[in-house]
C-alpha positions as CSV (number, residue, x, y, z in Angstrom):
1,X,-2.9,8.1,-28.8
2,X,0.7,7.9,-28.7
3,X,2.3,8.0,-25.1
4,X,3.9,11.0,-23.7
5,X,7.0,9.0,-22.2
6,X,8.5,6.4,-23.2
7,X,9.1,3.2,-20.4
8,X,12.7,2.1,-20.4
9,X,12.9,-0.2,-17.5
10,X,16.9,0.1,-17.4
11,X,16.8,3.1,-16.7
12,X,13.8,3.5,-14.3
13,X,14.7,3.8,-10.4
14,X,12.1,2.5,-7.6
15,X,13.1,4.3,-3.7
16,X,11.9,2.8,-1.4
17,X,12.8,3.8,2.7
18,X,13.5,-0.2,2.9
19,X,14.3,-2.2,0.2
20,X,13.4,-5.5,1.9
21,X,9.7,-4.8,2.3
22,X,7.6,-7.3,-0.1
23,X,6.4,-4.9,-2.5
24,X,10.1,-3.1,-3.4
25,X,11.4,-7.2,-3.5
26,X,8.8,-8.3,-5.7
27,X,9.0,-5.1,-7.7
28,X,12.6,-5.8,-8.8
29,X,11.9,-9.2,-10.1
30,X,9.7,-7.6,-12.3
31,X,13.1,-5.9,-14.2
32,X,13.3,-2.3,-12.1
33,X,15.6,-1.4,-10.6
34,X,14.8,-0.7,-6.9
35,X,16.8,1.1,-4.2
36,X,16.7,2.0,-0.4
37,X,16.8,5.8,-0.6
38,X,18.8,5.8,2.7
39,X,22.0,4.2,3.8
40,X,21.8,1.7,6.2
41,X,22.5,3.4,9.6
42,X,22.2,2.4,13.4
43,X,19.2,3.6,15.5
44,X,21.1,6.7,17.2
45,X,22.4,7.8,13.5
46,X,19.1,7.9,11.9
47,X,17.2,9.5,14.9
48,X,20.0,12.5,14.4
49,X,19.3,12.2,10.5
50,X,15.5,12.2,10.6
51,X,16.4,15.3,13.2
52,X,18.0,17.1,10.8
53,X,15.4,16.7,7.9
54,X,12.3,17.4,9.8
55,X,14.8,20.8,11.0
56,X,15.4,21.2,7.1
57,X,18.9,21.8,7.6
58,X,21.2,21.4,4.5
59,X,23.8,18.5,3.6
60,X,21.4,15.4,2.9
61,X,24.0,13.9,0.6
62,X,25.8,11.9,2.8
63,X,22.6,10.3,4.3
64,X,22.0,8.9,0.9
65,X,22.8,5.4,-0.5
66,X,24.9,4.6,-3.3
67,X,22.4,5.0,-6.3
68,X,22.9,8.8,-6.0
69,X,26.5,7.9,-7.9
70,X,24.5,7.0,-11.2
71,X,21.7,9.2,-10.3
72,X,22.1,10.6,-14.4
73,X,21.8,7.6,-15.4
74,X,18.3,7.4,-14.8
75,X,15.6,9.0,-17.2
76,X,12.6,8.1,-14.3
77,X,13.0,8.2,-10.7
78,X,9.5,7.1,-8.7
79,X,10.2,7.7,-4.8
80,X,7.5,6.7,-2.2
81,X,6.3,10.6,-0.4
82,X,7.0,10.5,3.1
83,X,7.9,12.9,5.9
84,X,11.6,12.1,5.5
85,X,12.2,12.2,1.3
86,X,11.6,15.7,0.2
87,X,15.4,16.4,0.2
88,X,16.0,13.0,-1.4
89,X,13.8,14.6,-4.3
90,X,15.4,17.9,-4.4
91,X,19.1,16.6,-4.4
92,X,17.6,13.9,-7.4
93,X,16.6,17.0,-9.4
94,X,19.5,19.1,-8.4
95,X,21.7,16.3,-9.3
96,X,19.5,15.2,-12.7
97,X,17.9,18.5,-13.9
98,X,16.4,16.2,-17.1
99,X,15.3,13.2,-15.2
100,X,11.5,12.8,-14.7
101,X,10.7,12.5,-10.5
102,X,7.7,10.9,-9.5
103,X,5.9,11.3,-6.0
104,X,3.9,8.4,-5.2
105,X,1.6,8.7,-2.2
106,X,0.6,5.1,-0.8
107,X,-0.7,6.6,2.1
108,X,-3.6,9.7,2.2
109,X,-2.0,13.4,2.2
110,X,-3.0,14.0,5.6
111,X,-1.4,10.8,7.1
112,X,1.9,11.6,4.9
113,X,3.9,14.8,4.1
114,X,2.5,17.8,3.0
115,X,2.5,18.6,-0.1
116,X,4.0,21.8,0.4
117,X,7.1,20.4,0.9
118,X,7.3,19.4,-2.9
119,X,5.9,23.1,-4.1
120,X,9.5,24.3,-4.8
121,X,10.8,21.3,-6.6
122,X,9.8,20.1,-10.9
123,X,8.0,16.7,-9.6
124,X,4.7,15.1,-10.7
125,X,2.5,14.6,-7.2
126,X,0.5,10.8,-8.0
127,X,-1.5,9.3,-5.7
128,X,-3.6,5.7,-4.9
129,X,-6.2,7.9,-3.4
130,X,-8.9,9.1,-5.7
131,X,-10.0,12.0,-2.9
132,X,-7.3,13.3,-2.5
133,X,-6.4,13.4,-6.6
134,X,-9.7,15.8,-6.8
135,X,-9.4,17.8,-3.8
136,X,-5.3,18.6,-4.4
137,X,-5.4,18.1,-8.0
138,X,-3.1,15.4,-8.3
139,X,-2.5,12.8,-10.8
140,X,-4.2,9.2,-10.0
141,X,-2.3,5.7,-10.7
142,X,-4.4,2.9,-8.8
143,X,-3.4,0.6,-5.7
144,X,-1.2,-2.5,-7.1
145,X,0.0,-5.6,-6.5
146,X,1.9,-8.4,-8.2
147,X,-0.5,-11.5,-10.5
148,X,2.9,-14.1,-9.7
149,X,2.7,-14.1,-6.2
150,X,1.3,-17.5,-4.6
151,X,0.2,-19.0,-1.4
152,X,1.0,-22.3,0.4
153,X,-1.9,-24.6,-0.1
154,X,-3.2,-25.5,2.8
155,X,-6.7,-26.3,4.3
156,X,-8.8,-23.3,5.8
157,X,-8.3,-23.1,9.6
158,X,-9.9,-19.9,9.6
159,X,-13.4,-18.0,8.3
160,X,-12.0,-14.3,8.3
161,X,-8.4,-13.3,8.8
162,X,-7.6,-9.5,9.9
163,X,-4.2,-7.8,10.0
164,X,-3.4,-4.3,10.5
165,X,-2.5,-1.4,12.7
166,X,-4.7,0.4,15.6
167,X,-5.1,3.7,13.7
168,X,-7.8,4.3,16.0
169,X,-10.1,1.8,15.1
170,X,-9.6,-1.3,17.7
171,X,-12.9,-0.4,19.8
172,X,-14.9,-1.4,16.2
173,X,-12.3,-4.1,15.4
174,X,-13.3,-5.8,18.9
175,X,-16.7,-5.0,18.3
176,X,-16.4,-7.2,15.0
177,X,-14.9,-10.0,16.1
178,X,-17.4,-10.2,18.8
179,X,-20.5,-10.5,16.1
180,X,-18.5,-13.0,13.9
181,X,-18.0,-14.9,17.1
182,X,-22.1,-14.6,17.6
183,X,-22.5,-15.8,14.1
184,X,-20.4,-18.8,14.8
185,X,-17.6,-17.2,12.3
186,X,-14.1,-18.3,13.6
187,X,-11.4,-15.5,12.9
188,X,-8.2,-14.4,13.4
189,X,-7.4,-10.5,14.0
190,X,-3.9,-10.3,14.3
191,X,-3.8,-6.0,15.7
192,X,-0.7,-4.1,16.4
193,X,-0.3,-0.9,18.5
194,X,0.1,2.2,16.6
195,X,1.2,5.2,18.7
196,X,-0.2,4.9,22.9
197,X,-1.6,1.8,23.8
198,X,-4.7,1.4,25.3
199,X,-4.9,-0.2,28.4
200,X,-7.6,-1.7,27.9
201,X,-6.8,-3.8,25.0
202,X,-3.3,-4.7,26.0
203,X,-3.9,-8.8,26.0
204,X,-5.6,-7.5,22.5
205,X,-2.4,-6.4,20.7
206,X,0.0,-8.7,19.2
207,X,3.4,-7.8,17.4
208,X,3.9,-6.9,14.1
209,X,5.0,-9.9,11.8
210,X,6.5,-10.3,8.3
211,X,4.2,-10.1,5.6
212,X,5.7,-13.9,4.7
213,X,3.3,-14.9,7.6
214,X,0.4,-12.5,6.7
215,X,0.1,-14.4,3.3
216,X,0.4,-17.4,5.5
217,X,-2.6,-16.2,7.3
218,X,-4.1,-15.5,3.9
219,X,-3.6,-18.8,2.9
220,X,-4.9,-20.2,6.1
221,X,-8.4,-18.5,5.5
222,X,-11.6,-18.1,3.5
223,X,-11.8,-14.2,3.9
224,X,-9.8,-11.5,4.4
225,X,-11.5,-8.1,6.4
226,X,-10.6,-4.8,5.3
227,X,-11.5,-2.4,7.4
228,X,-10.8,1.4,7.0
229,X,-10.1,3.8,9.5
230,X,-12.3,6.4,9.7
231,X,-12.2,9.4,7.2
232,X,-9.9,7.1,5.3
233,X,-10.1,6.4,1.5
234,X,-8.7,4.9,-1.5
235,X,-7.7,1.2,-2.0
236,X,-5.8,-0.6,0.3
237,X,-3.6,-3.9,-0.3
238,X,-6.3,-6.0,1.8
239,X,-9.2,-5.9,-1.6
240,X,-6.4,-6.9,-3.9
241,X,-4.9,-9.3,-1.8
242,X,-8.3,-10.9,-1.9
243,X,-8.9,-10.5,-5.4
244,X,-5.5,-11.6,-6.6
245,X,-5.7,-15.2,-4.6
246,X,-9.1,-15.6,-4.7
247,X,-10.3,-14.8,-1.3
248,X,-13.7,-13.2,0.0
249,X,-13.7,-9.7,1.2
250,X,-15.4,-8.1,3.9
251,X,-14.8,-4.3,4.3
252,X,-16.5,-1.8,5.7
253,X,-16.1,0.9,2.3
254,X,-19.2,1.1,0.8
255,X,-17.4,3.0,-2.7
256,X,-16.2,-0.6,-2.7
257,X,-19.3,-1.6,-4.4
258,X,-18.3,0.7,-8.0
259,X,-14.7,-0.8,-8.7
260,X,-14.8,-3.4,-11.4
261,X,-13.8,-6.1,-9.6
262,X,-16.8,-5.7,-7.3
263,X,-18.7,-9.0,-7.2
264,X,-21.4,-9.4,-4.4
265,X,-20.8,-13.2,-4.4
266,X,-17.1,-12.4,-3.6
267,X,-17.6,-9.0,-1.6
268,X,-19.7,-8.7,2.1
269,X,-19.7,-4.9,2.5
270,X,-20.6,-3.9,6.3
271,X,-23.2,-1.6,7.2
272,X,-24.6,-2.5,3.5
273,X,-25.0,-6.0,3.8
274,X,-27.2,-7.8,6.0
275,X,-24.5,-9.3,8.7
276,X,-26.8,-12.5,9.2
277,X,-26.8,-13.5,5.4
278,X,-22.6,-13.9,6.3
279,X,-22.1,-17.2,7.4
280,X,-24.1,-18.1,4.3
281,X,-21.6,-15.4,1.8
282,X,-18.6,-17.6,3.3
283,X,-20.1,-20.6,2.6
284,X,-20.8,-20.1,-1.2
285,X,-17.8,-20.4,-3.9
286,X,-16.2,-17.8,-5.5
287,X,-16.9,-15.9,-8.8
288,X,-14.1,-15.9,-11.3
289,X,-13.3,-12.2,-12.0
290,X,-11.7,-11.8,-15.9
291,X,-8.3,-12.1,-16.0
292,X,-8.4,-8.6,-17.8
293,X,-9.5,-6.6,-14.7
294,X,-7.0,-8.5,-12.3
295,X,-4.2,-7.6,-14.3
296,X,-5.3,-4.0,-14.4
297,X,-3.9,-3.8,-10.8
298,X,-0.6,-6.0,-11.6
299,X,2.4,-4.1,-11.0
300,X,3.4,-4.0,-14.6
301,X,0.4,-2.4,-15.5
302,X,0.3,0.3,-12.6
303,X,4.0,1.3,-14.2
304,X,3.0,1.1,-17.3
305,X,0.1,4.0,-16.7
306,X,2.9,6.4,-15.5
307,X,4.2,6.7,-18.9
308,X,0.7,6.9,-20.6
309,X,-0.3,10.2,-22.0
310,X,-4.4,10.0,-21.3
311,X,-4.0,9.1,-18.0
């Protein structure tokens, strides 16, 4: 079947709210061009900006960085959905009326924007989240991440290596931590406060860091724990981190267990697994997955299935 679109990588734009983070860095080596969808403003500027937005009052232009002045130049635009880039995607298309818009959602609808505010705008909706593809309709593209990043070698001075946000979920995180510690697992959990914190578990929280040091941490460990927050779904980075540098996985998804690069040598999935057997799951080497399947979830291949016609 011949593809619908054709991939022209000159003249493909990637937004991105910062275009420091790791992912939109690593994305332009691969050849795309990548952009910060905002200028960069001070602290007071973009409070009155994001203001304005969530008010949806008119005259976005002049929040917007300098890639709107070639904006028909571009025949695809793929922009990350969040609460603050709906007008970024309606000046695109008022701008471009032929240019193809994609909305990606990295994060679940109902931890993002609503939809809605994309009803009266010609974009695709595509989504990591296979839930949320069936119950909204929209078009899936999996989780991805990049098969030329590498870590430091270094010996393991950790078992299990967590990092990640409250969202809700420190009681069970501490609760973990507690049973590795009872099962003689050393670990790191590295937790940052999202939103209030609790009092309780103020020595608990740490800062956030750079993801530099989380594959630091990454490289410093035998496992990596994902654990999702509750109602959550879809991949996260944590299973691909682990399959891309070779690295158990613990999580607590269960779905976990029919994605193709499911191994039970090289996956421990809580509440499924017997916990006692995990010292022993550390302690075995890992299975080789085919090179096939990890490059499935390379970012070449995830932008390649944008522009295929079956998908």
């Amino acid at each position: 079947m011949e593809d619908k679109f054709s991939l022209n990588k000159n003249k493909c734009l990637f937004l991105w709210l910062n275009n420091k983070e790791f992912h939109a860095v690593e994305a332009a080596k691969r050849g795309i061009e990548v952009a910060q969808v905002y200028k960069q403003l001070p602290t007071a500027m973009r409070a009155i900006r994001r203001v304005q937005i969530e008010l949806n009052i008119p005259w976005t232009s002049p929040w917007i960085a300098s890639w709107k002045k070639k904006i028909t130049h571009y025949e695809t635009v793929i922009i990350h959905a969040s609460k603050i880039t709906p007008p970024v995607v309606k000046f695109i298309r008022r701008k471009n009326p032929d240019v193809r818009i994609i909305v990606w959602y990295w994060n679940p609808v109902d931890k993002c924007v609503g939809l809605d505010q994309f009803s009266d705008v010609d974009c695709e909706i595509w989504s990591f989240d296979e839930e949320d593809c069936a119950r909204y309709g929209l078009k899936y593209n999996t989780q991805y991440y990049f098969n030329n990043v590498s870590l430091k070698t270094t010996q393991d001075k950790f078992d299990v290596f967590f990092v990640g946000g409250d969202k809700g979920r420190i009681k069970d995180l501490v609760d973990i931590k507690q049973k590795f510690d009872n099962l003689g697992i050393s670990s790191y959990f590295h937790i940052t406060p999202t939103g209030r914190k609790h009092e309780v578990y103020k020595e608990i929280y740490k800062e956030r860091i750079s993801y530099t040091k989380v594959l630091d941490y990454i490289s410093e460990s035998k496992a990596i724990l994902d654990y999702l927050s509750e109602k959550q779904s879809g991949l996260t980075l944590r299973p691909l981190e682990a399959l891309f540098f070779r690295k158990k996985l613990i999580t607590n998804d269960k779905t976990i267990v029919n994605r193709d690069f499911y191994r039970k040598e090289n996956i421990f999935v809580l509440g499924k697994d017997d916990i006692e057997n995990l010292p022993q799951f550390l302690n075995t080497p890992y299975q080789n997955v085919e090179e096939e399947i990890v490059n499935k979830y390379d970012f070449d291949s995830w932008l390649e299935r944008f522009f295929k016609e079956n998908i």
